[in-house]
VEXDREN-2710 file (C-alpha; in Angstrom, 1 decimal):
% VEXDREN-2710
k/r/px/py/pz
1/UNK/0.0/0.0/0.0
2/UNK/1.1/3.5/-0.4
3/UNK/-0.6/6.3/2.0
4/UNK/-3.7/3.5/3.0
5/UNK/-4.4/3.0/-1.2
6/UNK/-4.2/-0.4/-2.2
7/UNK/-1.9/-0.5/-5.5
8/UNK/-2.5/-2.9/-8.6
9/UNK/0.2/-3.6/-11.4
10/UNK/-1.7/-5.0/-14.2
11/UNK/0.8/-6.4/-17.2
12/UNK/-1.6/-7.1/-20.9
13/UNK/0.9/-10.0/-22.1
14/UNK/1.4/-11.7/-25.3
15/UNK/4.5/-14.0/-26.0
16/UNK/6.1/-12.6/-22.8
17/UNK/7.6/-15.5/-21.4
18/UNK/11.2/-14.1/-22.3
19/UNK/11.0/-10.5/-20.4
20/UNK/8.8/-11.3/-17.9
21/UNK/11.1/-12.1/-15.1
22/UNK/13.3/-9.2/-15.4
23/UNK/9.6/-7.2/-15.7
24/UNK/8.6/-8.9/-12.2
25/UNK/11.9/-8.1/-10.4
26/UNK/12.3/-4.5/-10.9
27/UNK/8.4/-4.2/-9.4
28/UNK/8.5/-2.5/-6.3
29/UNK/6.9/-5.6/-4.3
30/UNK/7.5/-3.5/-1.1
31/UNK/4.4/-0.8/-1.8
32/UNK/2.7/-3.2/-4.9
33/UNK/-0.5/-4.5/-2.9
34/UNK/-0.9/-7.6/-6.0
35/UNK/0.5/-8.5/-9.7
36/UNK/-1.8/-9.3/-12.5
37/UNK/-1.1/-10.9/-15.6
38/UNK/-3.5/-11.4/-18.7
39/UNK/-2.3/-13.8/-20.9
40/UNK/-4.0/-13.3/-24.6
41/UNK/-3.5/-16.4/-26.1
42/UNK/0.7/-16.9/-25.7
43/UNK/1.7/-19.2/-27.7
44/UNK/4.6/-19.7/-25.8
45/UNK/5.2/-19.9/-21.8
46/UNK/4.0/-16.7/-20.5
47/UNK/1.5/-18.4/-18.2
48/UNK/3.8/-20.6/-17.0
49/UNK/6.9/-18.3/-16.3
50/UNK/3.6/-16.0/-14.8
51/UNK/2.4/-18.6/-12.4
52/UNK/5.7/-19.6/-10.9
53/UNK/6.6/-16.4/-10.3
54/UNK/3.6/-16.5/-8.1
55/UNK/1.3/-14.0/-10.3
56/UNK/-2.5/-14.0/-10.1
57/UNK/-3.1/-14.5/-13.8
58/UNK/-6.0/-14.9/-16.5
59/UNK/-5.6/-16.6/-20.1
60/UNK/-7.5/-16.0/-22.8
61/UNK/-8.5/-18.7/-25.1
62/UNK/-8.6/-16.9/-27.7
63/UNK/-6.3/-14.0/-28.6
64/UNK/-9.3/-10.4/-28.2
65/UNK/-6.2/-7.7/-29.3
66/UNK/-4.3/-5.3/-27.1
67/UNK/-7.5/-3.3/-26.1
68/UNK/-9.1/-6.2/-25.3
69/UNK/-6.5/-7.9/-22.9
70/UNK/-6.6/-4.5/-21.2
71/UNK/-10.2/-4.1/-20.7
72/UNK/-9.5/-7.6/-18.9
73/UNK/-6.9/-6.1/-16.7
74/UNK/-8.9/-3.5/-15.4
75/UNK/-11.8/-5.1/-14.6
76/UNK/-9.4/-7.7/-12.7
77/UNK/-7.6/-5.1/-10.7
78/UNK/-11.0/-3.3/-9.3
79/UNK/-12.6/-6.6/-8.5
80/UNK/-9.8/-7.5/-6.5
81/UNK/-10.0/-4.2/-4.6
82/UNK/-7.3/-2.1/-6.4
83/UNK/-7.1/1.7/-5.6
84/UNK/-4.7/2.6/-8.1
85/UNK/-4.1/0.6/-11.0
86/UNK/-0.8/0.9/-13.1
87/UNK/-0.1/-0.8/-16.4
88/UNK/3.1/-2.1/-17.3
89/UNK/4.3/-4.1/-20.3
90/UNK/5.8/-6.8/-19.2
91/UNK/8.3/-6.8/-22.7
92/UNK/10.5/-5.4/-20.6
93/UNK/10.8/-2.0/-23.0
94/UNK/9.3/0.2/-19.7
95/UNK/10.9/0.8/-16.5
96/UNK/8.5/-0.6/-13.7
97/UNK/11.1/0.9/-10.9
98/UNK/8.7/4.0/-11.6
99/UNK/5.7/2.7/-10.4
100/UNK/6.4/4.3/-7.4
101/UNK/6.7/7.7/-8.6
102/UNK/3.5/7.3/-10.8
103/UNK/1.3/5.7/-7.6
104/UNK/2.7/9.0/-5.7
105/UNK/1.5/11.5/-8.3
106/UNK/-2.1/10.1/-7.2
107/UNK/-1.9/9.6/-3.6
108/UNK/-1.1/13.3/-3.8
109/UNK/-4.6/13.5/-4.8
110/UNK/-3.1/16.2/-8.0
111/UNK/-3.5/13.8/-10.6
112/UNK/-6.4/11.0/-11.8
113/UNK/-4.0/9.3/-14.4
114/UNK/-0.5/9.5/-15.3
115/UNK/1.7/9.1/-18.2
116/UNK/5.5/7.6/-18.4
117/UNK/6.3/9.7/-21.6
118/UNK/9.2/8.6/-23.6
119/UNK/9.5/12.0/-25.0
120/UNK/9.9/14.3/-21.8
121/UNK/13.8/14.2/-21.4
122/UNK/14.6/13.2/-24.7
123/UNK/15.5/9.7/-24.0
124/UNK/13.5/8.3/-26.9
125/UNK/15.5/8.2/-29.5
126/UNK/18.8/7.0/-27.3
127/UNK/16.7/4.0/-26.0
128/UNK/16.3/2.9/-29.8
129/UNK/13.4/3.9/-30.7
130/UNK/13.1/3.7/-34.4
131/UNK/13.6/7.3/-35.8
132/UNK/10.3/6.6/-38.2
133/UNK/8.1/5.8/-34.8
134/UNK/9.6/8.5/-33.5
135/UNK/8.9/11.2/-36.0
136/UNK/5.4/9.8/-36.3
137/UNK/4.8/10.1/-32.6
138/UNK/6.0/13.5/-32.8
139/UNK/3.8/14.6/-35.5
140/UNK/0.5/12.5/-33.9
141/UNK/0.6/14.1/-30.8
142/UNK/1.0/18.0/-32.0
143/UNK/-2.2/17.1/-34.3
144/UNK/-4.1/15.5/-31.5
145/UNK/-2.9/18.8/-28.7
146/UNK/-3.8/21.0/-31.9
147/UNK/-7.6/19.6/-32.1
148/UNK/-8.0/18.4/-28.8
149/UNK/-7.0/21.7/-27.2
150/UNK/-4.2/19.7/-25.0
151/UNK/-0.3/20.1/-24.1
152/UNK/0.8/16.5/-23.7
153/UNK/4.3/15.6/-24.1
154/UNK/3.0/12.0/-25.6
155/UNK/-0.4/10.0/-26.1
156/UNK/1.2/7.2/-27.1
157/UNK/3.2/5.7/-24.2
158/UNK/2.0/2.4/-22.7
159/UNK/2.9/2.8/-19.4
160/UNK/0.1/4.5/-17.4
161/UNK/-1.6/4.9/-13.7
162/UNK/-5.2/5.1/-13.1
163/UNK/-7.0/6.0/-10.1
164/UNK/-10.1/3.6/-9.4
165/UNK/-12.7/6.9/-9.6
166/UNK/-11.1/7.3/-13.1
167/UNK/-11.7/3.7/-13.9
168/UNK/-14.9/3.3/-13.2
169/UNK/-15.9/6.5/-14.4
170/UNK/-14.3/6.1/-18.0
171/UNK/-16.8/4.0/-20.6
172/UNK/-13.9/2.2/-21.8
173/UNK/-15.5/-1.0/-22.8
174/UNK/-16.8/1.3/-25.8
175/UNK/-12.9/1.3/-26.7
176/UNK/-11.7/-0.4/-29.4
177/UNK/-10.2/-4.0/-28.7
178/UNK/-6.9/-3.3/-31.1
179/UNK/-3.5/-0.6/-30.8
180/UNK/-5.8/2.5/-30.3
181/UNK/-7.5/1.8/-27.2
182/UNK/-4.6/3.8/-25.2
183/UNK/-5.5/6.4/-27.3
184/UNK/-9.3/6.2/-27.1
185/UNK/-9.2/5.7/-23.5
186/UNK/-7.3/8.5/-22.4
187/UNK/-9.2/10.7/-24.8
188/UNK/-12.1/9.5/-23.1
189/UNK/-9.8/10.7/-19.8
190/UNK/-9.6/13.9/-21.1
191/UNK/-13.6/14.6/-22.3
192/UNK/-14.6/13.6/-18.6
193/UNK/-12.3/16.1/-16.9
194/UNK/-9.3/14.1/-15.3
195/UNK/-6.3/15.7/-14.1
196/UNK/-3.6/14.0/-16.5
197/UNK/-0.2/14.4/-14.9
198/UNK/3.2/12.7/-16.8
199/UNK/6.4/12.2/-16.1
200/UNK/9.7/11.6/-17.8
201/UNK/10.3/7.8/-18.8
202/UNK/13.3/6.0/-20.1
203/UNK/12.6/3.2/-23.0
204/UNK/14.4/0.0/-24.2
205/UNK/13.8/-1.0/-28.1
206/UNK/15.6/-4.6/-28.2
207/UNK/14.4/-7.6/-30.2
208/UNK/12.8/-9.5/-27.6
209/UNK/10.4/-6.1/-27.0
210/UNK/7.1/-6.2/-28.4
211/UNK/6.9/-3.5/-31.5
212/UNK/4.1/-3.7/-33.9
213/UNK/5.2/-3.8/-37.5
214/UNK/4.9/-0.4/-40.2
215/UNK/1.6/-1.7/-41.7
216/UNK/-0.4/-1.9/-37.8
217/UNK/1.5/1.3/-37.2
218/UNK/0.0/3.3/-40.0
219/UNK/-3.4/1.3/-38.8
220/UNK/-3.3/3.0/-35.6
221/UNK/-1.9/6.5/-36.6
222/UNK/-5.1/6.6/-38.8
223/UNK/-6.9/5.4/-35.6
224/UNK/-5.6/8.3/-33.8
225/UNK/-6.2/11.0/-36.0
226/UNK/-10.1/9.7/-36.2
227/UNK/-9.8/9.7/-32.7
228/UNK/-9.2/12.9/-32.1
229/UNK/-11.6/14.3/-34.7
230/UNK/-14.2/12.4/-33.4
231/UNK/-13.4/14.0/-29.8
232/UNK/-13.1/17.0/-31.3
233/UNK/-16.9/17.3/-33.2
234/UNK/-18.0/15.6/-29.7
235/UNK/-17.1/18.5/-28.2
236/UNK/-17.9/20.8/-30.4
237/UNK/-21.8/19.4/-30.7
238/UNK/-21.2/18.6/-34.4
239/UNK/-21.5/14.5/-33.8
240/UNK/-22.3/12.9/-31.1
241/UNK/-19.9/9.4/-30.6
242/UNK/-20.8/6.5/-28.4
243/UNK/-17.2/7.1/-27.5
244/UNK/-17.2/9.9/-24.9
245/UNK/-21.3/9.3/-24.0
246/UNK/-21.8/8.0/-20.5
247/UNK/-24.3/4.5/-19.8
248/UNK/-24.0/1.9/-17.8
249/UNK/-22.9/-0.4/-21.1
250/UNK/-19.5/1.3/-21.5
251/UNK/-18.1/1.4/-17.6
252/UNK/-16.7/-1.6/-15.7
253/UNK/-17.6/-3.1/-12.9
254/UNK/-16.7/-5.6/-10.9
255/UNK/-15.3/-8.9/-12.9
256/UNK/-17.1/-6.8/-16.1
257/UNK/-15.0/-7.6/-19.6
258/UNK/-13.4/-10.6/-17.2
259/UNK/-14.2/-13.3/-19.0
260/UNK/-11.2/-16.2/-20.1
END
């Protein structure tokens, strides 16, 4: 626990059986309240690396997509009690020793959500990220601060924190189930009026990470910049999207989305 909130590390795993220890280690176990792992589908030993490292963990029988392991993880984490909830890719390309720093940034009661970005200090590029990803993140996020009205360093990052009002207040389960569903949800962050907070986050591009390849990346940057148009006529008045509308339907709740 950290300040009396009970803290969650969720880790949305595909093929992870090779990273996942060093992920595990660097976990600060001493504030960390419980570790869980959804296992899309591996085809290799992720769930069994997962479960003798002692993790509570869920497999999928069926692969649903990145969003889709997520919306898994979240409903997970709340049902087991979770305060705040951080997500950590467990490829090993994030620094979990942060988790710490990013629980803090809530406790503190400034912040619903934060973001490791890989752009605040400049360490992208020096971790390996590839200069095309790079340039593409660049250019995403000053269109999406340009028609979303925002000054965020980087939407992209898949390292976050969530408070549990946040959660259960965001109609994620209207997200999609693919790449974009980082972006959709914390677009959906923004429309509802959580205090988004980042800070500065150190990456590692190696060949064990997980990258998707150019064609999924050109899917999702397409993904983003309807995205943020559709937030932006949403907004505006212009269109109403199922996206940012409140119901019952889109929110989770307890074991909601949870299904193997």
């Amino acid at each position: 626990m950290l300040h009396g909130r009970r803290l969650a590390v969720v880790l949305p795993a595909y093929n992870a059986a090779s990273t996942l220890r060093r992920t595990y280690a660097e976990i600060p176990h001493d504030i960390v309240d419980d570790v869980i792992l959804t296992d899309d589908a591996s085809t290799d030993d992720t769930v069994a690396v997962a479960r003798e490292l002692g993790i509570h963990t869920i497999r999928h029988q069926s692969n649903r997509g990145y969003g889709g392991n997520q919306k898994t993880c979240y409903a997970t984490a709340l049902e087991r009690g979770a305060d705040i909830v951080i997500m950590v890719h467990p490829d090993y390309q994030y620094s979990p020793r942060l988790v710490t720093a990013m629980a803090s940034m809530i406790v503190s009661g400034e912040y619903d959500a934060v973001l490791a970005s890989r752009i605040l200090g400049g360490g992208a590029l020096t971790g390996g990220m590839p200069l095309y990803k790079y340039v593409a993140n660049r250019g995403l996020t000053l269109f999406q601060n340009i028609v979303m009205g925002q000054k965020i360093s980087e939407y992209h990052t898949g390292y976050r924190a969530w408070s549990r009002t946040a959660l259960e207040r965001i109609p994620l389960l209207r997200c999609s189930e693919d790449f974009v569903f980082d972006n959709q949800m914390l677009a959906q962050a923004l429309h509802h009026g959580f205090r988004v907070g980042e800070i500065s986050c150190p990456t590692k591009y190696f060949p064990e990470a997980s990258s998707i390849n150019f064609r999924r990346s050109v899917i999702y940057g397409l993904g983003v910049l309807d995205t943020a148009m559709t937030y932006r006529l949403h907004r505006s008045g212009i269109r109403r999207s199922p996206l940012f509308t409140d119901g019952p339907d889109g929110v989770i709740g307890p074991a909601a989305g949870a299904r193997p």
